[in-house]
N, CA, C and O atoms as a MOPAC input file, in Angstrom:
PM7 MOZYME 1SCF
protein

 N    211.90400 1    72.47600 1   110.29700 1
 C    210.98200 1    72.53900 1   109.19600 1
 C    211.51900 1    73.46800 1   108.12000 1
 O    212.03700 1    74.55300 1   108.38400 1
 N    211.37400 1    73.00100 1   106.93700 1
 C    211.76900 1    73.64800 1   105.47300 1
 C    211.25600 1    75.20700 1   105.67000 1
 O    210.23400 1    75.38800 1   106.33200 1
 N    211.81000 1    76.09900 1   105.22000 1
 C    210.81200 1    77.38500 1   104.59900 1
 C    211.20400 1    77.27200 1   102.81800 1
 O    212.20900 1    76.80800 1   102.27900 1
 N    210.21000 1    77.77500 1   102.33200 1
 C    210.09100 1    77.60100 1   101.26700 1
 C    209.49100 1    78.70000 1   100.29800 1
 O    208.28000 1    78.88500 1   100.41100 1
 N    210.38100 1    79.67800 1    99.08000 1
 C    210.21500 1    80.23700 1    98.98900 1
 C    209.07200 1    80.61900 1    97.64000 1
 O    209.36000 1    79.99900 1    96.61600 1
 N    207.75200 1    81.60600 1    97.50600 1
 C    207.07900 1    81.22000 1    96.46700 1
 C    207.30200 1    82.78000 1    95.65900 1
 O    207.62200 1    83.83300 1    96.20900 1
 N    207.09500 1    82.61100 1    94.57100 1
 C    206.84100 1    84.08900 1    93.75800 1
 C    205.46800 1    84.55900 1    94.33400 1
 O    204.47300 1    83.96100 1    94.74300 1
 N    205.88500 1    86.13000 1    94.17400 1
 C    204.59500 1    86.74800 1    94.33100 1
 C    203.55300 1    87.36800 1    93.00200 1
 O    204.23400 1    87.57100 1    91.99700 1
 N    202.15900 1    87.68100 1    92.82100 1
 C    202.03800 1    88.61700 1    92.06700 1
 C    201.63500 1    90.31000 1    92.51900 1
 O    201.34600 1    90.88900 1    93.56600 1
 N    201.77700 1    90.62100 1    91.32800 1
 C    202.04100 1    92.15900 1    91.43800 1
 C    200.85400 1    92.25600 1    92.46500 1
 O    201.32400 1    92.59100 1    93.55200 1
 N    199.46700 1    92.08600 1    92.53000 1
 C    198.63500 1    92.62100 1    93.78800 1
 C    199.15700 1    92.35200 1    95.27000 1
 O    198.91500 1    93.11000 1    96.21000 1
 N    200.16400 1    90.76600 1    95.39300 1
 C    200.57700 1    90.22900 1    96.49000 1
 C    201.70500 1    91.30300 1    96.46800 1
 O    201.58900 1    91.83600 1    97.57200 1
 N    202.68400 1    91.88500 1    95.84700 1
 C    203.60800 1    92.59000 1    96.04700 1
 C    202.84800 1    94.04300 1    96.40000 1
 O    203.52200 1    94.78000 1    97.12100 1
 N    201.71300 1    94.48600 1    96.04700 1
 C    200.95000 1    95.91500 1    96.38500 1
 C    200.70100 1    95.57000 1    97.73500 1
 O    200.44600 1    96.57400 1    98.40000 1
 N    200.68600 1    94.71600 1    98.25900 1
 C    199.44500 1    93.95900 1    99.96500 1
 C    200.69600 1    94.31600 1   100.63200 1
 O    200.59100 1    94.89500 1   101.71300 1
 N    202.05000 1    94.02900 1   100.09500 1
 C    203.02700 1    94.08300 1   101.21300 1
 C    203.82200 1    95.00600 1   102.29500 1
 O    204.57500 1    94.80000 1   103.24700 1
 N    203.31000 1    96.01700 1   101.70700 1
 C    203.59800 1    96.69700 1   102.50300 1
 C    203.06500 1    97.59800 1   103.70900 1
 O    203.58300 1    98.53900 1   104.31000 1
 N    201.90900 1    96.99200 1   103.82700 1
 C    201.23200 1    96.65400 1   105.22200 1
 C    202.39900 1    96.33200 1   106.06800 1
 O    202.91600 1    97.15400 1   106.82500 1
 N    202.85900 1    94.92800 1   105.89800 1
 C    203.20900 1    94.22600 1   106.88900 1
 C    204.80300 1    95.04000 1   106.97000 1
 O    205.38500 1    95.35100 1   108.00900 1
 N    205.15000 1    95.20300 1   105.95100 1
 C    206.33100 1    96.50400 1   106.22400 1
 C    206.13600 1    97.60500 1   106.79600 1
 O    206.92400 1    98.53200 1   106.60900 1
 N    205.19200 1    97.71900 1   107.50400 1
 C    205.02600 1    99.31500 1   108.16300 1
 C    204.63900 1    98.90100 1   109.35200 1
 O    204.70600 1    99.68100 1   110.30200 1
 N    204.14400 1    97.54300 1   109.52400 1
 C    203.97400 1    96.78200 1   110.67000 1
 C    205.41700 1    96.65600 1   111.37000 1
 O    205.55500 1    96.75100 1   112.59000 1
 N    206.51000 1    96.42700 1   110.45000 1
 C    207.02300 1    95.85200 1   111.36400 1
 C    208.20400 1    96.75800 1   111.20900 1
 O    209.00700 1    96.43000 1   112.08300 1
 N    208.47200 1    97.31900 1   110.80600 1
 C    209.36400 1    98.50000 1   110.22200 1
 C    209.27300 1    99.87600 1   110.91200 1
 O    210.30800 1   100.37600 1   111.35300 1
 N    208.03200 1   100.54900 1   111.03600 1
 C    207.91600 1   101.51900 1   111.63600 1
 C    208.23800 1   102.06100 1   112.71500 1
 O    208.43900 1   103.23000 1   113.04500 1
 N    208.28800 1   100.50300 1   113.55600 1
 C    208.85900 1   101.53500 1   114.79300 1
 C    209.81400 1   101.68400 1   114.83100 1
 O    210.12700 1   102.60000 1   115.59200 1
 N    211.14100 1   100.87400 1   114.00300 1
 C    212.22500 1   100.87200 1   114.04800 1
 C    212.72300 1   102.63800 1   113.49000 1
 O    213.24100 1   103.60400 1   114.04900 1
 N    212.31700 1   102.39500 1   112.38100 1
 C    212.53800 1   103.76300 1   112.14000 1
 C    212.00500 1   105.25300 1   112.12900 1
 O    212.49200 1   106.34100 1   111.82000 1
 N    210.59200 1   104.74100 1   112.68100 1
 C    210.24200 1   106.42100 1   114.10800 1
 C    211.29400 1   106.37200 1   114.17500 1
 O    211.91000 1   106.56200 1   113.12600 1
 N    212.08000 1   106.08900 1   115.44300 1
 C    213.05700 1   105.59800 1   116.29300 1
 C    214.57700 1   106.38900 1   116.07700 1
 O    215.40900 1   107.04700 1   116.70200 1
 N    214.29000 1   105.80300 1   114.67500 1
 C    216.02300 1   106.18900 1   114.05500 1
 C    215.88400 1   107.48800 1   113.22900 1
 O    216.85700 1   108.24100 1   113.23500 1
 N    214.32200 1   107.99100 1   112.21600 1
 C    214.78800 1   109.07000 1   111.08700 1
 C    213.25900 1   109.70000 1   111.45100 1
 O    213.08700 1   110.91000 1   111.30700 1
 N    212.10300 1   108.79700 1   111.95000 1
 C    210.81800 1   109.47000 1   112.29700 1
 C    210.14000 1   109.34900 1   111.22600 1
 O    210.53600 1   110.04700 1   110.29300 1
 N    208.72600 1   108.31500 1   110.93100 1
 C    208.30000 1   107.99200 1   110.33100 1
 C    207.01500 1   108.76000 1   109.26900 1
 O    205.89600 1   109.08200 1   109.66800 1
 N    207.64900 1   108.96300 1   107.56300 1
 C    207.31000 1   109.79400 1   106.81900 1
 C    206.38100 1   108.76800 1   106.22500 1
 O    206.99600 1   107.84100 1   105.69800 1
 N    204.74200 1   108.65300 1   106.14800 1
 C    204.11100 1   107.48100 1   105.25500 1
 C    204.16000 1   107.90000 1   103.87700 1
 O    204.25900 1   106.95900 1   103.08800 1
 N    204.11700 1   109.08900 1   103.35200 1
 C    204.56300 1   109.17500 1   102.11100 1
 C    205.46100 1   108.92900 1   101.47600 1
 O    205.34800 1   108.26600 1   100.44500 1
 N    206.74400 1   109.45100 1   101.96600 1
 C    208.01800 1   109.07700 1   101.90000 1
 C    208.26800 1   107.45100 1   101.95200 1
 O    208.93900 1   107.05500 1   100.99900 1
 N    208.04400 1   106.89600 1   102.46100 1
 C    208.03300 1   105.33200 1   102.81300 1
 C    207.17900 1   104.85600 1   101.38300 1
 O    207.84600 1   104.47000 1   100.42300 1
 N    205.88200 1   104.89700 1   101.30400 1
 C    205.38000 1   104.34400 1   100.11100 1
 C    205.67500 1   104.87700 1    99.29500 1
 O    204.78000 1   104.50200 1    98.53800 1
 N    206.42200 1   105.72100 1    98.54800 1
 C    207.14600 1   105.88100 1    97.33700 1
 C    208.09800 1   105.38100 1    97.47300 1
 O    208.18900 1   104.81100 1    96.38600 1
 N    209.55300 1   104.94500 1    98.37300 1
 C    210.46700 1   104.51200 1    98.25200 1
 C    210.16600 1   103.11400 1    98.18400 1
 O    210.91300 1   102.53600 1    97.39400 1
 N    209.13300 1   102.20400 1    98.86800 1
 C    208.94100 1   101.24300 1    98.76200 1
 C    208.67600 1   100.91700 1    97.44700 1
 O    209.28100 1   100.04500 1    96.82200 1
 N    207.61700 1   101.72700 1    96.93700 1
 C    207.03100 1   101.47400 1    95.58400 1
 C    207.79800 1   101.18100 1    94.30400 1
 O    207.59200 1   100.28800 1    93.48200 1
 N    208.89200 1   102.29600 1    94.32000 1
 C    209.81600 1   103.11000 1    93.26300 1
 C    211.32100 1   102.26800 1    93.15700 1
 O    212.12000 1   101.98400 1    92.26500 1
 N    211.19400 1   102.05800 1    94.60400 1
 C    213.13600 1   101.38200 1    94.54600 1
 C    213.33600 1    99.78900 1    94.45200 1
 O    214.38100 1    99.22100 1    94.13700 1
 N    211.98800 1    99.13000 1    94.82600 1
 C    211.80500 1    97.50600 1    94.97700 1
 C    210.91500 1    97.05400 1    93.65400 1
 O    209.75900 1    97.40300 1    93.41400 1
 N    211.70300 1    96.24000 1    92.91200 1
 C    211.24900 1    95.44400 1    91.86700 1
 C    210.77300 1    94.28800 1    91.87500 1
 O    211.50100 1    93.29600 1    91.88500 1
 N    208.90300 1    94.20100 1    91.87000 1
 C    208.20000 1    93.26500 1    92.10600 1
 C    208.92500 1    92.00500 1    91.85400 1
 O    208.67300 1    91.25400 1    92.79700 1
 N    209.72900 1    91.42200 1    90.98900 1
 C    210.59400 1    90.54200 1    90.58600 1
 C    211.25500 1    89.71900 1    91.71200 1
 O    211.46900 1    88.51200 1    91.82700 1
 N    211.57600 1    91.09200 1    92.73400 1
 C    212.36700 1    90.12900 1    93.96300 1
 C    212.12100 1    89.93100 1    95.05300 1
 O    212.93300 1    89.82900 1    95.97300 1
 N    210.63300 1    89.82400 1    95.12200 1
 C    209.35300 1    89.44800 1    96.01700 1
 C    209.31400 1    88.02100 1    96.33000 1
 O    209.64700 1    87.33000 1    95.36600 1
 N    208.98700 1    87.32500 1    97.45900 1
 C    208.77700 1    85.88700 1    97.46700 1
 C    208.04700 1    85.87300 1    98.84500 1
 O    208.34400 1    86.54200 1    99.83500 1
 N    207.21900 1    85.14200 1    98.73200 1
 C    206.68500 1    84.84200 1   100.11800 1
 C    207.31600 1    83.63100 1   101.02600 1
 O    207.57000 1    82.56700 1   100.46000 1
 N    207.52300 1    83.75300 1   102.16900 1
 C    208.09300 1    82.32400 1   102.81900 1
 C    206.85900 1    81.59700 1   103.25700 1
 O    206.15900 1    82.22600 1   104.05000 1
 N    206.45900 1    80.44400 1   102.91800 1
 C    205.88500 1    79.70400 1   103.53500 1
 C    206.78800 1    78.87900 1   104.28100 1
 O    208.00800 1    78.79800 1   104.13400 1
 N    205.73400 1    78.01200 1   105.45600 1
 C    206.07900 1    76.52600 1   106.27500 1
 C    205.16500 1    76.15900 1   106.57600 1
 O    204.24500 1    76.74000 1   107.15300 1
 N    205.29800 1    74.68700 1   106.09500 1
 C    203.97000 1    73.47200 1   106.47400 1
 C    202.66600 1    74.79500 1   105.66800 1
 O    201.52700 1    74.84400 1   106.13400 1
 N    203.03900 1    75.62700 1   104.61500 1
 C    201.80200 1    75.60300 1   104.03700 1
 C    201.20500 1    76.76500 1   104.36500 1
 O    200.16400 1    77.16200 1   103.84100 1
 N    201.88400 1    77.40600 1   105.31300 1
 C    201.33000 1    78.91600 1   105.63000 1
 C    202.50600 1    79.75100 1   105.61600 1
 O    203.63000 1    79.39400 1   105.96700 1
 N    202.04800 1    81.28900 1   105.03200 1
 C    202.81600 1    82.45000 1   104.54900 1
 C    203.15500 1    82.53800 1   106.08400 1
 O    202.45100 1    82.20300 1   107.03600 1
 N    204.46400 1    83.09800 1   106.06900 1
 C    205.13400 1    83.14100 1   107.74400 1
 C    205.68300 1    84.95200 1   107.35800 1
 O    205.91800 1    85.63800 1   108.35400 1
 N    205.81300 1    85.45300 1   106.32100 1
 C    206.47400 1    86.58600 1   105.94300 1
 C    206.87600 1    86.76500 1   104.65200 1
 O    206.31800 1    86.27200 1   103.67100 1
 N    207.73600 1    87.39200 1   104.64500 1
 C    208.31000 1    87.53400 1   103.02100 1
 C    209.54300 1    88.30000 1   102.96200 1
 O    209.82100 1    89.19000 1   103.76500 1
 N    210.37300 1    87.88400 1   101.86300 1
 C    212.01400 1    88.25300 1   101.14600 1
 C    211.77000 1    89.23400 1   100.20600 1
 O    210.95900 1    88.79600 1    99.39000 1
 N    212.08300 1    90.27900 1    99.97400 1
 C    212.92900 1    91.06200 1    98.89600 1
 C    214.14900 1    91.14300 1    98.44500 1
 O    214.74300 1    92.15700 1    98.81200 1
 N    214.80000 1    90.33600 1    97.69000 1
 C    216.15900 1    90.08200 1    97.36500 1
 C    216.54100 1    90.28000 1    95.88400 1
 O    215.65700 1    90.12800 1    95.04100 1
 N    217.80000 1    90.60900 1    95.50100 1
 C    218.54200 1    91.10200 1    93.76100 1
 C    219.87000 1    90.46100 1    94.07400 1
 O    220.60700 1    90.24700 1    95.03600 1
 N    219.79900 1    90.25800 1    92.75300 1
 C    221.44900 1    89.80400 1    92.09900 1
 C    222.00400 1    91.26900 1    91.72600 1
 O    221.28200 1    92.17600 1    91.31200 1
 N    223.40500 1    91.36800 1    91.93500 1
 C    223.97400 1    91.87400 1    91.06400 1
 C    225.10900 1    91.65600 1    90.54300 1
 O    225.18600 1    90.54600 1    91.07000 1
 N    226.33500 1    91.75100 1    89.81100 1
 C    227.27700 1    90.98100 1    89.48500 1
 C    228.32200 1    90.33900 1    90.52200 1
 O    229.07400 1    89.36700 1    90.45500 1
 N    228.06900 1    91.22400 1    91.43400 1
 C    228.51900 1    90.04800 1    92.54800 1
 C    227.91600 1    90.00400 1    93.60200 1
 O    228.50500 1    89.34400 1    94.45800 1
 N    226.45900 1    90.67200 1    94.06800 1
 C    226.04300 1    90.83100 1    95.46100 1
 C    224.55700 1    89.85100 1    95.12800 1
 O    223.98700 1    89.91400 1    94.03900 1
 N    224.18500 1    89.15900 1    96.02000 1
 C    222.88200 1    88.38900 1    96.64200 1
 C    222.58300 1    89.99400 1    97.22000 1
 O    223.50600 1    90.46800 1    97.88100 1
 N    221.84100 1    90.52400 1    97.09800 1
 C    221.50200 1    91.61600 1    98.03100 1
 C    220.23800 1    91.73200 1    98.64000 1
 O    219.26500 1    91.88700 1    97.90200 1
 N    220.06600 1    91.67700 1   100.01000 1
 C    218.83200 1    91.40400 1   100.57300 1
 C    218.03300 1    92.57900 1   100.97100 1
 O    218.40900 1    93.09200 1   102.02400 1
 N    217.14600 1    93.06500 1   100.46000 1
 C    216.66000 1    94.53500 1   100.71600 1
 C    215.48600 1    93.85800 1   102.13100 1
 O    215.92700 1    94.24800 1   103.21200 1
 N    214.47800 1    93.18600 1   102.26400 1
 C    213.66800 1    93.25300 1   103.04100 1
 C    213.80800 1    91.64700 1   103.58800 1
 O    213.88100 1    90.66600 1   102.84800 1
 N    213.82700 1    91.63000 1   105.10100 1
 C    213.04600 1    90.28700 1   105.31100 1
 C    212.36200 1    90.74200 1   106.57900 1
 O    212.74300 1    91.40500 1   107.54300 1
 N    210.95300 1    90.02500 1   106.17300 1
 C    209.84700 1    90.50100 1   107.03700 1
 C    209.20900 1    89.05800 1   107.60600 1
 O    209.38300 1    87.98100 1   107.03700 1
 N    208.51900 1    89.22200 1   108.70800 1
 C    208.46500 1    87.87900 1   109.32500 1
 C    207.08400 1    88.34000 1   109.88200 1
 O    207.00400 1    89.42500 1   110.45800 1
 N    206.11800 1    87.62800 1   109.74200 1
 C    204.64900 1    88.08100 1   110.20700 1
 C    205.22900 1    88.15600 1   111.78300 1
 O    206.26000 1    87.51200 1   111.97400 1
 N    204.53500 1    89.05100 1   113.19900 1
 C    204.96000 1    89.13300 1   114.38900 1
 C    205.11100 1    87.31200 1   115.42800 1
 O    205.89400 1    86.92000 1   116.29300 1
 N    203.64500 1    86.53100 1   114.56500 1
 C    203.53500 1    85.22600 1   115.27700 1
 C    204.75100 1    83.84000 1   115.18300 1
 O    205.05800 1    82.87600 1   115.88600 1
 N    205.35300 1    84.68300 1   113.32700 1
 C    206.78000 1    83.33500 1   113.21700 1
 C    208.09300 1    83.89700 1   113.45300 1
 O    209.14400 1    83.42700 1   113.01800 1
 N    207.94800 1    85.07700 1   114.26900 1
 C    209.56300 1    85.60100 1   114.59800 1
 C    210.21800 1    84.76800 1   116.07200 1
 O    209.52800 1    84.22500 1   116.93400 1
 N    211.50600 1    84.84700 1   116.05200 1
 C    211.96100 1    84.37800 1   117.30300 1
 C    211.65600 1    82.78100 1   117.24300 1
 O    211.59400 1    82.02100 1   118.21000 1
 N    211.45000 1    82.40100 1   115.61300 1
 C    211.05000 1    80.81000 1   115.90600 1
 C    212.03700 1    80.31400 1   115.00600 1
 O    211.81900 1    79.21200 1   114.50200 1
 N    213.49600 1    81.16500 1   114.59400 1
 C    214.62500 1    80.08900 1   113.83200 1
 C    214.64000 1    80.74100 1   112.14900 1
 O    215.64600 1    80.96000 1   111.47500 1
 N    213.19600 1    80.95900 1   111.75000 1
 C    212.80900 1    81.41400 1   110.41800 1
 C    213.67600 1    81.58100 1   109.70100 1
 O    214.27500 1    80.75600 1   109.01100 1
 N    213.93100 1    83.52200 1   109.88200 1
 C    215.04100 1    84.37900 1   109.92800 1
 C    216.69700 1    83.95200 1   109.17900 1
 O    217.41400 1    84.31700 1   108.24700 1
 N    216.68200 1    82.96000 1   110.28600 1
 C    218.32800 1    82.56900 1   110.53700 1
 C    217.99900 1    81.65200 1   109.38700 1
 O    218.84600 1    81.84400 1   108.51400 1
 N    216.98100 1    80.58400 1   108.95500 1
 C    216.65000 1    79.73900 1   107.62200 1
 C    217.17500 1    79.92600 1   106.52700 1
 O    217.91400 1    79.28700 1   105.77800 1
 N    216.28500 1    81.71500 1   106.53900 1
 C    216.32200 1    82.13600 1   105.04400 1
 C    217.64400 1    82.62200 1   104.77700 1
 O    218.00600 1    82.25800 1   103.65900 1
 N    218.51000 1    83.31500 1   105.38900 1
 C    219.55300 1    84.26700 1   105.22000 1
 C    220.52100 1    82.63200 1   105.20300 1
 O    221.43400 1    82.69900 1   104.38000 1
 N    220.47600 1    81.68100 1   105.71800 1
 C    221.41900 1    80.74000 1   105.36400 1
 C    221.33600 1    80.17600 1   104.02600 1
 O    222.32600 1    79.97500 1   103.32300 1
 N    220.25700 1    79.94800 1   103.72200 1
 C    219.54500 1    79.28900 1   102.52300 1
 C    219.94800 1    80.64100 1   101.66200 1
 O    221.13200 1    80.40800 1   101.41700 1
 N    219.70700 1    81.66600 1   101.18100 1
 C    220.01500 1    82.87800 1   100.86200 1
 C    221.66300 1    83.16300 1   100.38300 1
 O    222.13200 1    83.60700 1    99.33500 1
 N    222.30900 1    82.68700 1   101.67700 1
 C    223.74200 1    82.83300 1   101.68400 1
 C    224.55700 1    81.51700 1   101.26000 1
 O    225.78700 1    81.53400 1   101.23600 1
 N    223.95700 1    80.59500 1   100.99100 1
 C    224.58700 1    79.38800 1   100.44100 1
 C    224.30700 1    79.93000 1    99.08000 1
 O    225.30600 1    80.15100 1    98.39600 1
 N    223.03000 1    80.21200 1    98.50300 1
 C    222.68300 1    80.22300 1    96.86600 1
 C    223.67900 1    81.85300 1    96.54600 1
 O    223.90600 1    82.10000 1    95.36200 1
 N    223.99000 1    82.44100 1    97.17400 1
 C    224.78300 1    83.35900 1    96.90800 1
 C    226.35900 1    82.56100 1    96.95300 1
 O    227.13400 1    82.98600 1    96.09600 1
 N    226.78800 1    81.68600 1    97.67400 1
 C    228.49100 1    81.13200 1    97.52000 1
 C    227.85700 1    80.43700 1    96.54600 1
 O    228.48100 1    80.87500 1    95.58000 1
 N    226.75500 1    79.36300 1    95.90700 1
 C    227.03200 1    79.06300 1    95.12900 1
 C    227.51400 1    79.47800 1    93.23900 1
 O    227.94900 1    78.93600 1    92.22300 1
 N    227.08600 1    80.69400 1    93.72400 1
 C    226.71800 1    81.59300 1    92.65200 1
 C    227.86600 1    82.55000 1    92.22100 1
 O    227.87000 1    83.36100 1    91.29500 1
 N    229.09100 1    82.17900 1    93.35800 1
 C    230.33800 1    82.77600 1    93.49300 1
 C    230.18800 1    84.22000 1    93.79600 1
 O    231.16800 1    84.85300 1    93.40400 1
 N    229.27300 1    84.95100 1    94.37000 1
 C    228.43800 1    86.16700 1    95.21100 1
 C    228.59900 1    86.48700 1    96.72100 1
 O    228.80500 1    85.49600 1    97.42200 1
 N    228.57700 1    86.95800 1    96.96900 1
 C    228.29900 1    87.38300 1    98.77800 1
 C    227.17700 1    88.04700 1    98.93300 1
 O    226.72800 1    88.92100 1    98.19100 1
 N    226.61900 1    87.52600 1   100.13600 1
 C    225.40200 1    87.84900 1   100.77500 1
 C    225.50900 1    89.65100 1   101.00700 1
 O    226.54600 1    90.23100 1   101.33100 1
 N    224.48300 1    90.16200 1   100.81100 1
 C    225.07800 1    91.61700 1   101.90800 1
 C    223.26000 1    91.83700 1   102.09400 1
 O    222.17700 1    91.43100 1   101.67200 1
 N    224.00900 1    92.95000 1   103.21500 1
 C    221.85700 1    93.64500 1   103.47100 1
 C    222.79700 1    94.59500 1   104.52100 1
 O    223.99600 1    94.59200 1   104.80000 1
 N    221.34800 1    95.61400 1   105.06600 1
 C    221.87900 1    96.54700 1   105.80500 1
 C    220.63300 1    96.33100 1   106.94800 1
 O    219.68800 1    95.54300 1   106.97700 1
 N    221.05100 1    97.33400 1   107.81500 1
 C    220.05000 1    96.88900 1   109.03800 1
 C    220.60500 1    98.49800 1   109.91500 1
 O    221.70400 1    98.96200 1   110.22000 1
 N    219.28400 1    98.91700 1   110.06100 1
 C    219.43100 1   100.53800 1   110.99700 1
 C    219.84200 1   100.29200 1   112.71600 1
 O    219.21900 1    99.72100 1   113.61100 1
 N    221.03300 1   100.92500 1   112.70700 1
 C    221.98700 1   100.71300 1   113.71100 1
 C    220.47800 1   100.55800 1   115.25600 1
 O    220.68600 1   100.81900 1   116.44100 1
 N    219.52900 1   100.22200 1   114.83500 1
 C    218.86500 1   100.72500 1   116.36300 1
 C    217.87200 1    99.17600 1   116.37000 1
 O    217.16300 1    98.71200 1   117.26200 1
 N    218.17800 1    98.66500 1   115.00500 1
 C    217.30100 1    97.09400 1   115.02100 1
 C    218.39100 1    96.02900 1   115.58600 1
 O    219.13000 1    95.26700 1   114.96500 1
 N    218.20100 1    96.28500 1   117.24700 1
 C    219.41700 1    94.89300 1   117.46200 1
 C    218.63400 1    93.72500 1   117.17800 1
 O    219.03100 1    93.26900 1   116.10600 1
 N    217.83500 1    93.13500 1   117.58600 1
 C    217.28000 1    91.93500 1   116.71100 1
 C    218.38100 1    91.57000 1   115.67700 1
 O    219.27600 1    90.74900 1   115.87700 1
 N    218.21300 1    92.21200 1   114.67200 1
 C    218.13700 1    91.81600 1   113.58000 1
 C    220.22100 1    92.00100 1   113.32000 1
 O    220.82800 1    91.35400 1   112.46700 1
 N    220.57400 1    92.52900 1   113.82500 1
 C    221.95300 1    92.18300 1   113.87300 1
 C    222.62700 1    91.50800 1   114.56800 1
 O    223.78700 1    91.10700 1   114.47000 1
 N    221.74700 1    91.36700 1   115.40100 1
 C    222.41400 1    90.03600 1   116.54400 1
 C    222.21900 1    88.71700 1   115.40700 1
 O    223.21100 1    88.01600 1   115.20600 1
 N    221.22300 1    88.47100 1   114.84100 1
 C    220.83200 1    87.45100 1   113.82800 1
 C    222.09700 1    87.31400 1   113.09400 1
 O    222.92900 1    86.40900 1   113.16100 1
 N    222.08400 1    88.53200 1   112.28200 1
 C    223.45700 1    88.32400 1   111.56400 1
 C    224.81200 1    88.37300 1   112.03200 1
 O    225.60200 1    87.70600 1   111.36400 1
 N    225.16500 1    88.84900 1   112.78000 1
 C    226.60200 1    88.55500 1   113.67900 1
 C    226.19700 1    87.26900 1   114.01700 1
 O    227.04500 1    86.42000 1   113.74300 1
 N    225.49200 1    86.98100 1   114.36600 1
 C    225.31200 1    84.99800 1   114.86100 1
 C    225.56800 1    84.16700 1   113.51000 1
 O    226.16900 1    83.09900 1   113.61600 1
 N    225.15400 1    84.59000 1   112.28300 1
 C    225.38900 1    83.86300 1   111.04700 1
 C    227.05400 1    84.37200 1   110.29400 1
 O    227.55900 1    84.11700 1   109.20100 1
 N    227.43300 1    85.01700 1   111.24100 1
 C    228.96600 1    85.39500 1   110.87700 1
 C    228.82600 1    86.73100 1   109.90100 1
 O    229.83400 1    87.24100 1   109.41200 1
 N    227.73900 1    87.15900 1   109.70100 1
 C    227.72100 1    88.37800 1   108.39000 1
 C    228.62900 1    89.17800 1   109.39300 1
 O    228.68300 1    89.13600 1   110.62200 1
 N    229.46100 1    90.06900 1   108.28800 1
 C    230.59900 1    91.77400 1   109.03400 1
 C    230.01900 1    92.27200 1   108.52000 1
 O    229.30400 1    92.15300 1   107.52600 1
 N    230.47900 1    93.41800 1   109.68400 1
 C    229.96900 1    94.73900 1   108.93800 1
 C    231.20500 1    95.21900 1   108.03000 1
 O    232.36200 1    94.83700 1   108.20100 1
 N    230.78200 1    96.10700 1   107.04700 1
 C    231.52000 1    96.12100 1   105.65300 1
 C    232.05800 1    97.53800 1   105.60600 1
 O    233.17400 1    97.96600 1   105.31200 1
 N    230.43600 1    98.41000 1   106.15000 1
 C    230.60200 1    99.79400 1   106.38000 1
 C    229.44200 1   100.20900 1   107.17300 1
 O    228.66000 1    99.28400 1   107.39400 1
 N    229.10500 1   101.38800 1   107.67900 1
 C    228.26300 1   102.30100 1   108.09900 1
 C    228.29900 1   103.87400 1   108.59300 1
 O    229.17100 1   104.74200 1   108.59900 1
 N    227.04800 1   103.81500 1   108.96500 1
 C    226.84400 1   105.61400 1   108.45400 1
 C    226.13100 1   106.19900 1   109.74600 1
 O    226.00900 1   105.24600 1   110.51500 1
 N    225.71500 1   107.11100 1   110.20400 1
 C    224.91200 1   107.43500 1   110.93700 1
 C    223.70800 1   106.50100 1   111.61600 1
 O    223.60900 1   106.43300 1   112.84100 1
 N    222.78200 1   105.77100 1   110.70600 1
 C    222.06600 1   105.39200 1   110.93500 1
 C    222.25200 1   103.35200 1   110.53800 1
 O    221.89000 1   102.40500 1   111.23500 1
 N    222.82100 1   103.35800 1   109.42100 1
 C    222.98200 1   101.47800 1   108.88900 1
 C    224.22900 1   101.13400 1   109.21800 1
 O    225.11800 1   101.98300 1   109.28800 1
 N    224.43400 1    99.87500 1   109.45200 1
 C    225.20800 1    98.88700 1   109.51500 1
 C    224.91200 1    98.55000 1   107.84300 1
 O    223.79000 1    98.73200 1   107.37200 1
 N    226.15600 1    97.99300 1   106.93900 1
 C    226.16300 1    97.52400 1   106.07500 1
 C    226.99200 1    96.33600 1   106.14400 1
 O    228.21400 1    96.46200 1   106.22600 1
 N    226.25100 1    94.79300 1   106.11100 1
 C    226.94900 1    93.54400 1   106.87600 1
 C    227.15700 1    92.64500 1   105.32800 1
 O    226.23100 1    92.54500 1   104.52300 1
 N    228.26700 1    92.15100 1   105.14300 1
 C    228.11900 1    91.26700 1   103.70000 1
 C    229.04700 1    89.68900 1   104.53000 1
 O    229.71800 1    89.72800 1   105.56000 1
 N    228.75500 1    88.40300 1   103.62100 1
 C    229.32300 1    87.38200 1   104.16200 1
 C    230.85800 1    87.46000 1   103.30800 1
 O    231.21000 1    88.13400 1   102.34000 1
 N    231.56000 1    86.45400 1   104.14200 1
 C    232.86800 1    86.26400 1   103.29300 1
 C    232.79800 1    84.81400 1   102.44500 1
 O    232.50900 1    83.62900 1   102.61000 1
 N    233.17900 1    85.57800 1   101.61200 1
 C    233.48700 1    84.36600 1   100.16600 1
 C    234.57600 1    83.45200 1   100.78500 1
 O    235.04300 1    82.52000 1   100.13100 1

């Protein structure tokens, strides 16, 4: 089944980060120990409503993308997956769909992922993303052109 991506508006981009603390938080208790202030200002301050989209399938919101261009990066800051459509293919959808409109665009995919979310790097080592660099805490994974 298609996922399909919609714009958000600015109140749908204020709602979101619920589901980012839903699903985010424990990861990074985990890794840096979870600051809610700190978190909703960086969320607020560093993500430009602009690169918000909700994923639907068959018609229902399943999660949502935060993604930017830059002169050469697709750069994927958030993908969030409500808890009921994870582990169902989604994921692996968007970042392909994602990573094609980035080769078409003559771009590479990149995103980062905190060295303690295996989920979510097993995903991308399965879609071939490398790691590029990292630090204490991120993996920084980009595709090859």
């Amino acid at each position: 089944m298609e996922v399909h991506f919609e714009t958000m508006d600015q109140e749908d981009v204020r709602s979101t980060f619920t589901f980012y603390k839903q699903g985010m938080m424990p990861i990074i208790s985990e890794a840096i120990g979870w600051d809610e202030d700190f978190q909703q200002e960086r969320y607020q301050n560093r993500l430009h409503p602009d690169w918000f989209y909700w994923l639907t399938q068959n018609g229902q919101r399943c999660g949502y993308v935060c993604y930017k261009y830059t002169d050469t990066h697709l750069h994927v800051h958030l993908l969030i997956l409500f808890p009921e459509y994870q582990r169902k293919g989604i994921g692996r959808k968007v970042l392909i769909r994602l990573s094609e409109e980035a080769h078409r665009k003559n771009k590479v995919l990149s995103l980062s992922a905190f060295k303690n979310n295996l989920p979510a790097i097993a995903l991308y080592q399965s879609l071939g993303l490398q790691i590029l660099s990292e630090d204490d805490l991120f993996y920084d994974f980009t595709s090859v052109m």
